[in-house]
C-alpha positions, 0 to 999 in steps of 0.5 A, a space after each residue: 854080459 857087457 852091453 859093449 860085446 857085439 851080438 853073436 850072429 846067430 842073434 844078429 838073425 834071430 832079432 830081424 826076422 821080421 816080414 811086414 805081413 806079420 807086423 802085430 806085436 805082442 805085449 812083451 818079447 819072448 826072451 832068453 834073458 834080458 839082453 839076448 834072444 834065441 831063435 825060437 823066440 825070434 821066430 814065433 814073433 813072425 806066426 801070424 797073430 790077430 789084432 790082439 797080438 794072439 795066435 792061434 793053436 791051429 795056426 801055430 801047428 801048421 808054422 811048426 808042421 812047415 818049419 819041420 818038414 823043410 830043412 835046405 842042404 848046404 849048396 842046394 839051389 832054391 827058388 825064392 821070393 823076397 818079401 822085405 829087408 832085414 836091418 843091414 839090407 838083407 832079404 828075408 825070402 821064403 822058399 816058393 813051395 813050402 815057406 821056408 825062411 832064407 836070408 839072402 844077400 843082394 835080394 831087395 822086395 817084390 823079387 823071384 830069385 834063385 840063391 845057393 844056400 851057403 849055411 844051415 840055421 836051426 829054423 832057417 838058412 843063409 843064401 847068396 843070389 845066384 839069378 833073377 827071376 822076376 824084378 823086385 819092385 822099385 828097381 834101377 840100374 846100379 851106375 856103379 862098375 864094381 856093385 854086386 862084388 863089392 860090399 860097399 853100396 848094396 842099395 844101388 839098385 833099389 830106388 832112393 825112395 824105398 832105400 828111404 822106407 827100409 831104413 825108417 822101417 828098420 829102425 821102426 822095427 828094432 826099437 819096438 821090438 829090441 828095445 820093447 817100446 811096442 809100435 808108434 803111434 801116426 806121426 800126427 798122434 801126441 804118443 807118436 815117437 817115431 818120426 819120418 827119415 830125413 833123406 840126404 840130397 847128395 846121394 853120390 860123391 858125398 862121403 869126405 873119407 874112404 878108407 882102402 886096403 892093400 893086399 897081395 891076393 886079387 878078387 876076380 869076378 867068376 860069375 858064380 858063388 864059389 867056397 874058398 877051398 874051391 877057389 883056392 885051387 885056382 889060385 897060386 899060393 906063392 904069386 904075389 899079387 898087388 891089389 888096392 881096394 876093398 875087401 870082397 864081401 866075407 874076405 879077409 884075405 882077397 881085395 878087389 881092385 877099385 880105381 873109382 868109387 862114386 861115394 868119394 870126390 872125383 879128385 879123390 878118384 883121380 889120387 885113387 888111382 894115380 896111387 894104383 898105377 904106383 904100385 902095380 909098377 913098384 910092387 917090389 919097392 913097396 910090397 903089399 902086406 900079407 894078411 896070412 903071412 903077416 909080411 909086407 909093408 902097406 897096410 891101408 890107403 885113407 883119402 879124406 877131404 875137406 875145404 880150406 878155411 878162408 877160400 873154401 877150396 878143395 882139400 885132401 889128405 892121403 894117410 898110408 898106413 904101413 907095418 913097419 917104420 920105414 916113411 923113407 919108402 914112401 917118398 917117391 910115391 909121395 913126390 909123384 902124387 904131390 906134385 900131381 895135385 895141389 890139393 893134396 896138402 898132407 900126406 902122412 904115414 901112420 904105422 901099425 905094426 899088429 897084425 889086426 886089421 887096424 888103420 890106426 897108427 902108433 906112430 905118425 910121420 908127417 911127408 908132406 904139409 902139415 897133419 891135418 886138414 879143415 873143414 866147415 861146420 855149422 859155421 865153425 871150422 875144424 882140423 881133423 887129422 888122420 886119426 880123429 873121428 869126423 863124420 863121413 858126410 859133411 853136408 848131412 852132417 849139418 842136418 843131424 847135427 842141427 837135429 840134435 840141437 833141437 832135441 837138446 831144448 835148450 832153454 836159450 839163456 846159457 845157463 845149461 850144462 852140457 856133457 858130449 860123450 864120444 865127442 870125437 873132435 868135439 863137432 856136436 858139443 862145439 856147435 852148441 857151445 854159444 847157447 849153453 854155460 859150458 860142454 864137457 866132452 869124453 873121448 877115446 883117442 887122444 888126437 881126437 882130443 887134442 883136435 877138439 881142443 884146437 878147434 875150440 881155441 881156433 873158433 874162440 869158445 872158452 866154455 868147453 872142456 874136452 878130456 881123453 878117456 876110456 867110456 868102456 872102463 869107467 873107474 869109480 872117480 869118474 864124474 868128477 871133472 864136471 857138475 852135474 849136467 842138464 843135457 847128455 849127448 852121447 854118440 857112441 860107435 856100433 857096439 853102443 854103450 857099456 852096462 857101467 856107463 848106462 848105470 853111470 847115466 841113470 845115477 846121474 839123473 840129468 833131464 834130457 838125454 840125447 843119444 845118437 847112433 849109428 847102430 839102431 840095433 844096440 841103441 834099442 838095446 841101450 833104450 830098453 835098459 834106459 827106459 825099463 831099468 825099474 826092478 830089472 837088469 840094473 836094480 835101478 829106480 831111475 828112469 827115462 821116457 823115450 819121446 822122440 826117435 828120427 832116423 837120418 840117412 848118411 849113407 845113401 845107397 848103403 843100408 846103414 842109418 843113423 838115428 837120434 833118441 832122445 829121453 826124458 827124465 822120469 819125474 
């Protein structure tokens, strides 16, 4: 099993049932295989334990007596009662009268609340919030029109403090489970490896990209859960809509229409907006695209900003990505709205023919200014351009990124060797590049490369190399572009890193290993293989300590946390 393929759902649940009353641990996870677990293991984690991780028979006969007696029909309607989240911000809530395990939606701690259960597990069931009952604790007001039917900033109404105690717990919970490295020690205690969150000061209007799609079916708010084939009596099939926003949660094929969205600039929103009122009144010059069909023309709308370099003034830049190649369609839309904002100083079209979901293009047209715009960072300066990688929150990026220095202990005598894995534009690798003798940087997407090389050459580092190439399909010659490094960063997308690679780094043998991640799921995963390779999956003798785990919030008002691990050389 590639340690690159997603978890399957089943055990996407399985590994996060984990409610706070039952935090014992025992010495090791019951599992099925050493990357996977059923959900019997993932359930017999929760029975109630004594200090000794032990439970006992009596114990374990009334759990097994209650899971068996309870089993919820689809489409019936429950009473519940959150108790704690899940990673990704779901409720784990037990049934009132008899315990039983429901995953719900929108359902935050302290809460009573009645759901529709909407799918059937072996041991427990899957739930959408139909009312509240009783407040959960920590509750405010959502400022956002949209929240609640868009899937986007499910956090808003929990209070920014306990949004901060999630997000620590969850990825406290998944390395010591998952990765299997057991509970940290107090923050103060030498053995401690888990640090506290460091929290974001912006918690609105911080995000430098959104990314929005077109469609030709609207999502309307009906007040009540309704299946698709439901609602598809309701609906015409042969009227087509226009819709600009983002998907509805579990819908490929229908978009609410957004018009502001408070993670995004202001100006961004007036863009937004300007693009919206366009095409509802030239729906038929610039057809939306069908995702069942597989006709139209628009696919996606990004909207990134940055700062301009010498006055630090505002900059955005707007891609459509199209299914065919016609940038000629665009143009009046693209005359309309450059005339409306100076900021806009590039506006291009990518194309993407396939019929994925995929925003990016195979081919780009540049329809006004120039393919990219700049952006300050740990006193350099980037061009980012449609395609490439750049984190999403600019100021907080300061913050993970001055982390991860620190992580690195570099000695301060330029002498270390540096490899900077899914290097993006070269952001983390670039920063560091005045303390080290020189930083070799992998990456995917070819203009991200070209993007981290004029960064360097527009900063006046030398002592960096970047080099385009697939991390997930590493060949036997790859490590020959550089020496042996003294420091890995490795910043890999949610899917983490492959197995060949994990191998790849544990025959490398470098001394500190930085890893940073957006997922804390597959990290622990990856963490696990890195950490207690000896005699198992891998055959490996190298091995690494993990010392230090510190979860950093990018994303306020999401459940989503970026965390960095960091790993010394077993000597």
């Amino acid at each position: 099993m590639a340690v690159s393929s997603c978890l399957s759902r089943r055990c996407f649940y399985s590994l996060h049932l984990f409610p706070r009353r039952y935090s014992s641990l025992p010495s090791s996870l019951p599992s099925d295989s050493p990357r996977t677990f059923s959900t019997a293991a993932a359930l017999r984690l929760q029975i109630p334990r004594d200090s000794r991780g032990v439970c006992s028979s009596s114990t374990r006969s009334e759990y097994n007596r209650v899971s068996r007696s309870f089993f919820p029909k689809k489409g019936q309607d429950l009473e519940l009662e959150c108790e704690s989240l899940a990673y990704k911000g779901l409720g784990v809530c037990k049934v009132v009268e008899t315990g039983f395990v429901v995953f719900c939606e929108r359902a935050l701690p302290g809460e009573r609340l009645v759901a529709r259960i909407v799918k059937k597990r072996k041991g427990f069931a899957e739930a959408y919030k139909l009312k509240t009952l009783s407040v959960h604790n920590n509750a405010v007001m959502a400022p956002c029109k949209y929240f609640g039917e868009c899937g986007g900033c499910k956090a808003q109404n929990l209070a920014y403090e306990a949004q901060l105690q999630a997000k620590e717990q969850q990825v406290h919970d998944l390395v010591a489970r998952v990765g299997k490295f057991g509970r940290s020690a107090p923050v103060d205690h030498p053995d401690s490896y888990m640090m506290p969150i460091v929290p974001c000061l912006s918690q609105y209007h911080y995000r430098n990209k959104m990314e929005f799609s077109y469609g030709t079916k609207k999502w309307r708010r009906v007040g009540e859960y309704m299946t698709a084939s439901k609602e598809a009596e309701n609906v015409d099939p042969k009227v087509m809509e226009f819709a600009l926003g983002l998907h509805a949660p579990g819908r490929f094929d229908k978009v609410l229409p957004i018009d502001h969205c408070l993670l995004q600039h202001d100006i961004s929103n007036q863009v937004l907006a300007m693009i919206q009122e366009f095409g509802e009144k030239n729906v038929h010059q610039l057809p939306p695209y069908d995702v069942r069909t597989h006709e139209g023309f628009l696919k996606h709308l990004i909207i990134r900003s940055g700062r301009d370099c010498n006055t630090g003034e505002l900059q955005l830049m707007v891609n459509f990505v199209t299914k065919v190649d016609k940038p000629e369609l665009l143009q009046p839309l693209v005359d309309h709205i450059s005339a409306s904002f100076p900021q806009l100083v590039s506006i291009v079209n990518n194309v993407n023919t396939s019929i994925g979901p995929s925003s990016v293009g195979e081919k780009e047209h540049v329809l006004h200014g120039v393919g990219f715009i700049t952006e300050h960072l740990r006193g350099l300066v980037f061009e980012i351009s449609a395609n490439s990688f750049f984190q999403t929150n600019t100021d907080q990026a300061e913050v993970l990124y001055q982390c991860v220095e620190e992580q690195c202990k570099l000695k301060g005598d330029s002498s270390e060797i540096v490899l900077d894995l899914f290097c993006g534009t070269g952001s983390i690798g670039l920063s560091i590049a005045s303390r080290v003798k020189h930083v070799y940087g992998y990456e995917l997407v070819p203009e991200a490369v070209a993007d981290a090389r004029r960064n360097a050459e527009r900063n006046g580092i030398l002592n960096a190399t970047f080099i385009q190439g697939d991390l997930n399909k590493l060949t036997g010659d790859f490590g020959k572009d550089f020496p042996k490094p003294d420091i890995v960063i490795t910043d890999p997308n949610r899917p983490g890193m492959h197995l060949k690679l994990i191998s790849f780094l544990l025959k490398l043998k470098a001394r500190r290993i930085v890893y940073v991640s957006c997922n804390p799921a597959t990290c622990a995963r990856d963490l696990d293989l890195l950490c207690h390779s000896q005699g198992g999956e891998l055959g490996m003798e190298t091995r690494y300590q993990l010392v230090h785990v510190q979860p950093v919030d990018m994303f306020p008002q999401t459940f989503h946390i970026e965390c960095i691990c960091t790993l010394e050389l077993c000597t």
